[in-house]
C-alpha positions in Angstrom: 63.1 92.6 55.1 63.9 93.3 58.7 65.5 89.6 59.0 67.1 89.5 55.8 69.0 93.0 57.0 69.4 90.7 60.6 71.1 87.9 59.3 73.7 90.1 56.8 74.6 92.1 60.0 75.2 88.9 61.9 77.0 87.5 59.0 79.3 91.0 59.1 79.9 90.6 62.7 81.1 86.2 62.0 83.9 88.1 59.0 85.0 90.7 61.7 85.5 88.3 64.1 87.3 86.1 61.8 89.6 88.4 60.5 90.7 89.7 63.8 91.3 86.2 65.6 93.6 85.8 62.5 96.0 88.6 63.1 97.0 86.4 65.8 98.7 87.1 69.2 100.7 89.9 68.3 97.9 92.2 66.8 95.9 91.5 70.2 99.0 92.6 71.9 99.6 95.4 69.9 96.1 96.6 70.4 95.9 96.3 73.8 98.6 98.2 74.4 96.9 100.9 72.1 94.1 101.7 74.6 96.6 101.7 78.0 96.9 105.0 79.6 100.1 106.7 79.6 102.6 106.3 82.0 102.7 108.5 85.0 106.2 109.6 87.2 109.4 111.5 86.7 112.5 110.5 85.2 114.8 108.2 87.1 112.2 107.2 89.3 111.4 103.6 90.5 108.8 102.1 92.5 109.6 99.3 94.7 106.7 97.0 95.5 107.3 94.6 98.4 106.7 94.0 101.7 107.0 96.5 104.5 109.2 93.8 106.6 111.5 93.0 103.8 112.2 96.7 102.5 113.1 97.6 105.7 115.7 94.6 106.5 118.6 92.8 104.4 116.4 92.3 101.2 115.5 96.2 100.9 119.5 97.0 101.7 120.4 95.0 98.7 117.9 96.6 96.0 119.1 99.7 97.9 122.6 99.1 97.4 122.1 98.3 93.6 119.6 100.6 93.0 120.1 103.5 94.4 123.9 103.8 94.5 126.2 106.2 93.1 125.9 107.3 89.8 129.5 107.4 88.2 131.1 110.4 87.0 129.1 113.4 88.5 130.8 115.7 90.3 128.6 115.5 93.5 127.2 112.2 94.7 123.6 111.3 92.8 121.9 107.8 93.1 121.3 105.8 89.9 117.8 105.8 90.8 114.8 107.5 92.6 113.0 104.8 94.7 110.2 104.9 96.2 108.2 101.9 97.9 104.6 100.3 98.0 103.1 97.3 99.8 101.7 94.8 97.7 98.3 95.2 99.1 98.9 98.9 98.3 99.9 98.6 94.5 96.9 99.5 93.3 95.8 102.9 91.5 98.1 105.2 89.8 100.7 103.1 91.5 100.4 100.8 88.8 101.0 103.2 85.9 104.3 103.9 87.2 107.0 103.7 84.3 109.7 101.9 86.1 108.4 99.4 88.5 110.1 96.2 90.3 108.0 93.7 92.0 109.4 91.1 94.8 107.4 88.4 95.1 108.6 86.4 98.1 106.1 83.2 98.8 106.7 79.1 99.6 104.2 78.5 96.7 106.4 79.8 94.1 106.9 77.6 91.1 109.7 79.0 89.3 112.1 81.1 91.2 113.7 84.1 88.8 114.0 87.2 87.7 111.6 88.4 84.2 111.7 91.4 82.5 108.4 92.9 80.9 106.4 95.6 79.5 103.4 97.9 79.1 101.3 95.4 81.7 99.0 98.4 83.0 100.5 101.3 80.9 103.1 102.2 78.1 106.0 102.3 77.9 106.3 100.9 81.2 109.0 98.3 82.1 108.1 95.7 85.0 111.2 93.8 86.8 109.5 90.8 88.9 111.4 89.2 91.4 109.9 85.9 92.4 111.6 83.7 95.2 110.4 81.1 98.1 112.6 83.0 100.4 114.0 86.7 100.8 117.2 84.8 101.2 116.8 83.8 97.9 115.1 86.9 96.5 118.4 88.9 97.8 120.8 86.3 96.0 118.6 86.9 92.9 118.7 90.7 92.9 122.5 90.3 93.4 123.2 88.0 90.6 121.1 89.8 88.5 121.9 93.6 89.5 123.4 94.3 85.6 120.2 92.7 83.7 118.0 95.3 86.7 119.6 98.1 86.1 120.3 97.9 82.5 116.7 97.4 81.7 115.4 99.7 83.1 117.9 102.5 81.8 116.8 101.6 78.2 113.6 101.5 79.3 114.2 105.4 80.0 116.7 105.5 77.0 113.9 104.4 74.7 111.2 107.4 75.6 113.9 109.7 75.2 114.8 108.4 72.1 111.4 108.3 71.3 110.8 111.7 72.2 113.8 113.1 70.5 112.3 112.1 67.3 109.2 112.9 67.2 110.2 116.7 68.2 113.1 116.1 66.1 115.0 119.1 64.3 115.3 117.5 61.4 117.6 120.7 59.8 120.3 120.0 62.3 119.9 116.3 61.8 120.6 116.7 58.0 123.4 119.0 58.2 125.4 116.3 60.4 124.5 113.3 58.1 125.7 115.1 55.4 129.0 115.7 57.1 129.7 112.3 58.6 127.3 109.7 56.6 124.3 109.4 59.9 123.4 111.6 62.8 121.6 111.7 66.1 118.1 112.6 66.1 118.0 116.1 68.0 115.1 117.7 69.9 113.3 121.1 68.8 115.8 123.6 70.9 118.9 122.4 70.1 120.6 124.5 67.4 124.2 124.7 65.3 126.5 126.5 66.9 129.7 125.8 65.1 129.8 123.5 61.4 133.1 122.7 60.1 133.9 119.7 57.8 135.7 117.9 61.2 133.9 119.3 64.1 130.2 120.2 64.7 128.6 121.9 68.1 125.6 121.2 68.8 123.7 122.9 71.8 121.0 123.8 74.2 121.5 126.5 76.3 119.6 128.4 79.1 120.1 130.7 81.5 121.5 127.5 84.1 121.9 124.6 81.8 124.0 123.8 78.8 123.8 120.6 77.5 125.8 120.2 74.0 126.9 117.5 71.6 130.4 118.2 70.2 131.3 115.9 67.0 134.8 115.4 66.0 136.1 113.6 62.8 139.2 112.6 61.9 141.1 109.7 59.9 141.7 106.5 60.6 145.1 105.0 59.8 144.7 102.2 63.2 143.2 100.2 65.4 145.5 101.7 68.3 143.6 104.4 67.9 141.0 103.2 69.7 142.4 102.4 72.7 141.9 104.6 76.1 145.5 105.9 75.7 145.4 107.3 72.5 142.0 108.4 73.1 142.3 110.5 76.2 145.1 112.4 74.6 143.4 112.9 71.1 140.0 114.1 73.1 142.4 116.5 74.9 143.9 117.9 71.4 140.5 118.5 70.1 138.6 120.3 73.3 142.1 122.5 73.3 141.8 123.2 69.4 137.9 123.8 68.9 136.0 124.2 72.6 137.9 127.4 74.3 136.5 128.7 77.4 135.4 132.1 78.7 138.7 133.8 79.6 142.2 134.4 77.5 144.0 130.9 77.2 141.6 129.1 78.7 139.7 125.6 77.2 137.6 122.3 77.8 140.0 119.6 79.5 139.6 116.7 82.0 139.3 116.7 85.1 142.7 117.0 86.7 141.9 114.2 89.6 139.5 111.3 88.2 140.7 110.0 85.2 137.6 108.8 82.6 136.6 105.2 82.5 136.3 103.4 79.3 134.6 100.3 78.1 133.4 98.6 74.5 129.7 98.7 73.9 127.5 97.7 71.5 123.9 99.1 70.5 121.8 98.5 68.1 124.5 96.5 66.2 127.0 99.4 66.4 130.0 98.3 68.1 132.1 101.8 70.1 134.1 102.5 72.8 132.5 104.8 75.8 134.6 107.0 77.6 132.8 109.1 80.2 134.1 111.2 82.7 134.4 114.8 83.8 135.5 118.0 82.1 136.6 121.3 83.4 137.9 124.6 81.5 141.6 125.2 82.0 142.1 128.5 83.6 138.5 128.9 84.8 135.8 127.4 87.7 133.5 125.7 84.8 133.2 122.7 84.8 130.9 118.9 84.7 130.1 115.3 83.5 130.8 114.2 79.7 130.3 110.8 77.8 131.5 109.8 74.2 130.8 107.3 71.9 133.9 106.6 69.7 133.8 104.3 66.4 134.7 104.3 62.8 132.6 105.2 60.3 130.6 102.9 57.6 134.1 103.0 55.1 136.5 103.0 58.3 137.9 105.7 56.8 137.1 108.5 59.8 136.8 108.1 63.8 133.5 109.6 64.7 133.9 111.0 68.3 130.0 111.9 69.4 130.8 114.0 72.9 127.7 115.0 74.8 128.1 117.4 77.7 126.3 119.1 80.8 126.7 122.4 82.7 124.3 122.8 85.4 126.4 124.4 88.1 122.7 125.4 89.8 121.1 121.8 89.3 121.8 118.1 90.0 123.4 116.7 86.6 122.1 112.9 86.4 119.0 114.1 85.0 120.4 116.5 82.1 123.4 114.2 81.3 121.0 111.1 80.8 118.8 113.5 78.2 122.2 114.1 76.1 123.5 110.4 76.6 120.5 109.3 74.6 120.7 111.8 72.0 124.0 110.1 71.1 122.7 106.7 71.7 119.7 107.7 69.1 122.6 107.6 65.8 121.8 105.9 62.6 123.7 105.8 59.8 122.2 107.8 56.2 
């Protein structure tokens, strides 16, 4: 009895195994990544592993430099990024759960200089930019040719937990009201409520005692393509802050900034092709004031322009960190 029950355990255990090797390499991947701890750090932060000697000279200028530099439109100077630095004989520990991490490997044995991009190696979601080169001359040239892929993947790497974040503490409600108004919507957190609902503009907003950070949605027809140019844009954008977003005081409104004029460029996420403008607003006839971006496209039937504005006041507070959470509310749209 005892090896009959023996052999129909053992013959249990061959199926298991069978099955599992079958799901091939992306179920093992998959599971893997189901038992890695979470990631540990604060938005915005990198850590830099490399060697003492090269941080400190040309090489650690450069990632510096591209790293670290000025993030556009904020009304004070911010960096782009938080860094921070480790040896590679130190990289070790909680060190490697960090969520953003780049790693320059700088040695005469290596193979196949380049830059790779991966994730979730010792936690999730975790994004790992490796650097590998036979000389920090050429590790420098590397980081320089590839400062947009750097940059960019890690800012979807944070894009993507607050995106992720967003909808799992979605407010579905306000979600809901918008896609019935405009045919899709942005996922928004618990906290942000309806402030205004019209059938051509919707306010959308968190506020506390220090912050407000709001989504404004415009609609409006469109009749062509000239509309979507920076031209036409800035001065329909102006038109609809003075018409629907007035300020504190009499005859006072959201406008731009009166000295830096907003920067535009075409995008495409997600297979959703818009124009960003981002810049900085201010409130004609008052001191309020801060950074703004919008995505701009026509709708499914190209019958509309959507205009998806999202906003930060933080007169008390650096704003990189509270515009970034807005940025990828917009960023999270899907159309119905």
């Amino acid at each position: 009895m005892r090896n009959r029950i023996l052999i129909k355990t053992a013959i249990l255990m061959l199926m298991s195994a069978l099955i599992l090797s079958s799901c091939g390499g992306n179920r093992k991947s998959k599971d893997r990544e189901d038992y890695l701890p979470n990631i540990t750090g604060n938005s915005g932060e990198v850590l830099v592993v490399i060697n003492k000697g090269y941080w400190e000279g040309e090489l650690g200028s450069t990632l510096r430099k591209i790293l670290a530099g000025e993030y556009p439109f904020l009304p004070q100077r911010e960096p782009v990024f938080k860094l921070f630095n480790a040896t590679p004989s130190g990289f070790t520990g909680s060190y490697m759960l960090h969520r953003n991490i780049v790693i320059v490997n700088v040695s005469s044995e290596i193979d196949s200089a380049g830059v790779k991009v991966t994730t979730n190696a010792w936690a999730k979601p975790q994004v790992i930019v490796t650097v590998s080169a036979t000389t920090p001359e050429e590790a420098r040239d590397l980081i320089a040719d590839n400062s947009e892929l750097i940059i960019n993947s890690i800012e979807q790497a944070e894009r993507d937990r607050l995106i992720a974040s967003s909808i799992k503490y979605e407010d579905r409600d306000v979600r809901m009201a918008v896609t019935r108004n405009i045919g899709g919507s942005p996922y928004f957190p618990k906290g942000f409520t309806m402030k205004k609902n019209t059938p051509d503009f919707m306010w959308i907003s968190q506020e506390t005692t220090y912050v407000n950070q709001g989504i404004l949605i415009f609609k409006f027809p469109y009749t062509d393509p000239e509309q979507l140019t920076p031209d036409y844009l800035k001065d329909k954008l102006h038109d609809l802050w003075q018409a629907n977003v007035p300020g504190m005081r009499e005859n006072s409104y959201m406008t731009f900034n009166k000295v830096i004029d907003p920067g535009f460029r075409n995008i495409e996420y997600k297979g959703q092709t818009m124009v960003e403008m981002r810049g900085l607003w201010e409130v004609e006839n008052d001191y309020m004031g801060g950074p703004f971006v919008c995505h701009i496209f026509p709708d499914r039937d190209r019958q509309n322009i959507i205009i998806l504005n999202a906003f930060v006041y933080a007169p008390k507070y650096d704003k990189r960190k509270y515009l970034r959470q807005v940025e990828s509310i917009i960023y999270s749209f899907r159309w119905k």
